[in-house]
C-alpha positions as CSV (number, residue, x, y, z in Angstrom):
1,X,-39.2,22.2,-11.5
2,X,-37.5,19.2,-11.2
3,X,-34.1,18.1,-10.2
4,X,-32.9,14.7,-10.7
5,X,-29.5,14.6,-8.4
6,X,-29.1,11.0,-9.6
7,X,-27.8,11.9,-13.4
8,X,-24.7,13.6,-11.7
9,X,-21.8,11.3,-10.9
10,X,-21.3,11.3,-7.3
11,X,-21.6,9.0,-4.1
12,X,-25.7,9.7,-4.0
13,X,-25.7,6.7,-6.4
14,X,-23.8,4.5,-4.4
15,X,-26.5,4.9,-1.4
16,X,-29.4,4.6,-4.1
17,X,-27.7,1.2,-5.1
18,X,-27.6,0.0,-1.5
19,X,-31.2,0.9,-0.5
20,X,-32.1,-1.2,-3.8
21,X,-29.6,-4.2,-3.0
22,X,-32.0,-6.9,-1.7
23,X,-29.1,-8.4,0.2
24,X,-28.3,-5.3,2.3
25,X,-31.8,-4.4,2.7
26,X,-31.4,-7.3,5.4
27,X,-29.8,-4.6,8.0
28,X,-32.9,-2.1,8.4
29,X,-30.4,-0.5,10.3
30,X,-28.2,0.0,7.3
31,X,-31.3,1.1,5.5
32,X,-32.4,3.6,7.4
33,X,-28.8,5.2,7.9
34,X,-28.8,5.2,4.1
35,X,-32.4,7.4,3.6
36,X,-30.2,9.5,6.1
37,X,-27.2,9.7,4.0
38,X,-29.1,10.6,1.1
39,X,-31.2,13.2,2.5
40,X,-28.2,14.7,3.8
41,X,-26.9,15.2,0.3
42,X,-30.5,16.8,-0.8
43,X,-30.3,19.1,2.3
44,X,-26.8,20.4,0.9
45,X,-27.9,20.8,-2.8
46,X,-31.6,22.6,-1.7
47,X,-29.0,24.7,0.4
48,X,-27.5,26.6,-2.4
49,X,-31.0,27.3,-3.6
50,X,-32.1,29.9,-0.3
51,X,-31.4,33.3,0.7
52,X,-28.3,34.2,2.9
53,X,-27.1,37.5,4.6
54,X,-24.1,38.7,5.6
55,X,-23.3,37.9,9.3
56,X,-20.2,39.3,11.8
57,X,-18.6,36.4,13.5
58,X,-16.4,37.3,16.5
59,X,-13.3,34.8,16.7
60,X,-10.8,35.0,19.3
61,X,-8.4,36.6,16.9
62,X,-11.0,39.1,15.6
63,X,-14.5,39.1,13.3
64,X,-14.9,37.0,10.4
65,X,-18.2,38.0,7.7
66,X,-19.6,34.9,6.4
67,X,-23.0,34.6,4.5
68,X,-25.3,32.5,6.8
69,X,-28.6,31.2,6.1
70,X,-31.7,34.2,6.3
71,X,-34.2,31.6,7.8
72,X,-34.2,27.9,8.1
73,X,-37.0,26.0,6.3
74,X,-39.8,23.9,8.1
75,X,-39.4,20.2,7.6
76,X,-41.7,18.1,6.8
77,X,-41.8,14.4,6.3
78,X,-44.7,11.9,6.1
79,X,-44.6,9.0,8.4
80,X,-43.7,6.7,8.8
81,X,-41.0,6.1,5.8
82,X,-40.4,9.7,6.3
83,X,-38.7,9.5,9.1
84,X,-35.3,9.0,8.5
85,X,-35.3,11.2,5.7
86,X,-36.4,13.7,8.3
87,X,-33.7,13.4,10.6
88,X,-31.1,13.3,7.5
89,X,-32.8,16.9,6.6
90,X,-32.5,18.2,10.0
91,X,-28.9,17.0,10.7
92,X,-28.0,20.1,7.8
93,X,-31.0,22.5,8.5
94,X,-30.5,22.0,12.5
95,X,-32.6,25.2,13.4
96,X,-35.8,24.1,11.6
97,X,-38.9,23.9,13.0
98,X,-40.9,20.5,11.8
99,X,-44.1,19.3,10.5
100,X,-45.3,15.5,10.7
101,X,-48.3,14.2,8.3
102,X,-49.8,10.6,8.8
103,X,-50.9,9.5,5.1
104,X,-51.5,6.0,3.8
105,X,-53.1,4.1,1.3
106,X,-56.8,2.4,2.0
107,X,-57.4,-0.2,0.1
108,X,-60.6,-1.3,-1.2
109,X,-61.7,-4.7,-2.2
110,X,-60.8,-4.4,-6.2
111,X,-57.5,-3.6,-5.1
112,X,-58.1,-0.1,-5.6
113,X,-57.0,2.5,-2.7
114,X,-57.3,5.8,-1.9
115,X,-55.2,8.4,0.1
116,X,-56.2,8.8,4.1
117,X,-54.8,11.5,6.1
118,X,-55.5,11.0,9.7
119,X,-52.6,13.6,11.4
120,X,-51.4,16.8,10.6
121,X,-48.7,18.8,12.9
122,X,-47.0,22.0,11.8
123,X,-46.3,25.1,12.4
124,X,-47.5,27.8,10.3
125,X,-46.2,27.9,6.6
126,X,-46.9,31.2,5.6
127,X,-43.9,33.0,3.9
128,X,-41.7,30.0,4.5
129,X,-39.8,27.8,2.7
130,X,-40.9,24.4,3.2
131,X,-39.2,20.8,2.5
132,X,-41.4,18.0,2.1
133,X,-39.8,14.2,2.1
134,X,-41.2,10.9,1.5
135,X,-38.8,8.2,0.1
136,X,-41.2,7.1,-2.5
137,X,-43.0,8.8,-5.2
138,X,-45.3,6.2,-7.0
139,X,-48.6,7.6,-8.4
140,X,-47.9,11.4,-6.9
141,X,-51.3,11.0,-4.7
142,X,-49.9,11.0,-1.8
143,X,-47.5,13.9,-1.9
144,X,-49.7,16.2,-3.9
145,X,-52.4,15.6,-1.6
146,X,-49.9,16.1,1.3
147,X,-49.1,19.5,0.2
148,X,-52.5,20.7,-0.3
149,X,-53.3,19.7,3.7
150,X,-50.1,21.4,4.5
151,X,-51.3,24.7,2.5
152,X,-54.1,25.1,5.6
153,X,-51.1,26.3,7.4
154,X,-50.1,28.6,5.4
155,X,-48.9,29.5,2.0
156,X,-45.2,29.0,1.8
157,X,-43.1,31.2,-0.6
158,X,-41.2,27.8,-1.6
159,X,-41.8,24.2,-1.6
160,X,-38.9,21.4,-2.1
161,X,-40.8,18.2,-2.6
162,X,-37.5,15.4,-1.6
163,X,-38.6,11.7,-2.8
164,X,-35.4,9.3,-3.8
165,X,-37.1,7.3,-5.5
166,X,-39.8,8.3,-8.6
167,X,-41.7,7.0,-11.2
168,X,-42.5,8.7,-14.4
169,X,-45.7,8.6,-13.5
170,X,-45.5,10.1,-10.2
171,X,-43.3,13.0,-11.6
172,X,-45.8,13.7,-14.4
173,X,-49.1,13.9,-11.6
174,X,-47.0,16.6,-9.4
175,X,-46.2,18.2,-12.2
176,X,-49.8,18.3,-13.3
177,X,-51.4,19.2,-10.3
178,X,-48.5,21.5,-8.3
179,X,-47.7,25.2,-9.3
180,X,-44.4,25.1,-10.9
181,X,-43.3,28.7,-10.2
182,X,-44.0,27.8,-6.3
183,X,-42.7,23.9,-5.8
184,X,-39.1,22.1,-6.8
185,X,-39.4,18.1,-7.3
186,X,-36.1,16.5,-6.1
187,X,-35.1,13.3,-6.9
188,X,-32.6,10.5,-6.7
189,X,-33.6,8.3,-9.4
190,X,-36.6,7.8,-11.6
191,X,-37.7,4.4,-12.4
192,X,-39.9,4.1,-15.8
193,X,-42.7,1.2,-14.5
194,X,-45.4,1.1,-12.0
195,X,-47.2,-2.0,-11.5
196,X,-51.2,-1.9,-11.6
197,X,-51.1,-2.2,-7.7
198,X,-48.8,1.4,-8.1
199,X,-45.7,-0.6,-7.0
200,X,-42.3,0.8,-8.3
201,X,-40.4,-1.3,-10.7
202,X,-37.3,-1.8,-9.8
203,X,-37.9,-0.2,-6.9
204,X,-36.5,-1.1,-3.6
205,X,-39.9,-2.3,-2.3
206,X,-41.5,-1.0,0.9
207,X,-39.2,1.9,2.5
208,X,-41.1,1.9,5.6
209,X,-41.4,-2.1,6.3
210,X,-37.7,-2.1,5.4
211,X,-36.9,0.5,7.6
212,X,-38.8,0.1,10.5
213,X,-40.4,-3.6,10.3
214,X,-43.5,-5.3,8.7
215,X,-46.9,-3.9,9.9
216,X,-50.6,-5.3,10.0
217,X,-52.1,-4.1,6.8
């Protein structure tokens, strides 16, 4: 269920490192083009995992047969951290149709939170295959309860769940509380600590402030 591209030697790790380095963190440009990068890679491995046919291809020297893609999956991301991720997705699987969620923690005044979702925009899920990003993956709330929303469009015949960044903790809730046989977990690295305010440690910090700005909380 769960595929952890960061064990493999290859440039994923670099990008990983960057995101992480508080010094280039400074460009939010940088950073963004980075959760790109990386979700460009996942696109390419979750690639190899779908269905292909046989397609004619008419050159101007003749026909060429080349296996092509049966369907493209719906992307999905959950804003707003999501979005760059989402664009790095759809840079590979270019024919998708998309699906945007709104989910964010409420905090109480013990410093306890729960998970609101306030938008939902998709198109139907039944029979798809369906990738689902978010560049964190602390506690697992927020994904697992992302998915569930998502099943009221349908019932896909796959899930890919894309975070970059995991903790232990987070992995062990999705696996918990997400079918197995129906839903792959990919990730870029898994870091063993979460804080008591379900912070990753090291982390990078907060993917969407770095990204996009700081924001009223």
């Amino acid at each position: 269920m769960v595929r952890n591209l960061g064990r493999q030697h290859s440039i994923l790790n670099q990008f990983i490192a960057e995101l992480r380095d508080e010094v280039i963190q400074q460009d939010s440009m940088r950073f963004r083009r980075n959760l790109e990068r990386i979700s460009e890679i996942f696109a390419y491995e979750i690639s190899k995992e779908m269905e292909y046919e046989e397609k004619e291809v008419s050159t101007a020297l003749g026909a060429a047969h080349v296996p092509m893609l049966k369907e493209h999956p719906v992307i999905a991301s959950i804003l707003r951290a999501g979005i760059p991720m989402h664009l790095g997705l759809l840079n590979y699987f270019d024919h998708s149709e998309n699906a945007f969620i709104s989910a964010y923690r409420k905090y109480k005044k013990d410093g306890r939170f729960t998970i609101q979702i306030e938008y939902l925009s998709s198109p139907s899920l039944e029979g798809r295959t369906l990738v689902l990003c978010d560049p964190m993956l602390a506690t697992g709330a927020s994904m697992v309860l992302t998915y569930r929303n998502l099943m009221e469009k349908g019932r896909p015949k796959h899930t890919h769940l894309v975070t970059i960044l995991a903790s232990v903790e987070g992995v062990e809730y999705v696996r918990r509380h997400l079918p197995a046989s129906e839903v792959t977990l990919w990730v870029g690295a898994v870091d063993e600590e979460l804080t008591a305010q379900a912070y990753i440690v090291p982390g990078l910090g907060d993917a969407g402030d770095l990204a996009f700005g700081s924001k009223d909380s």
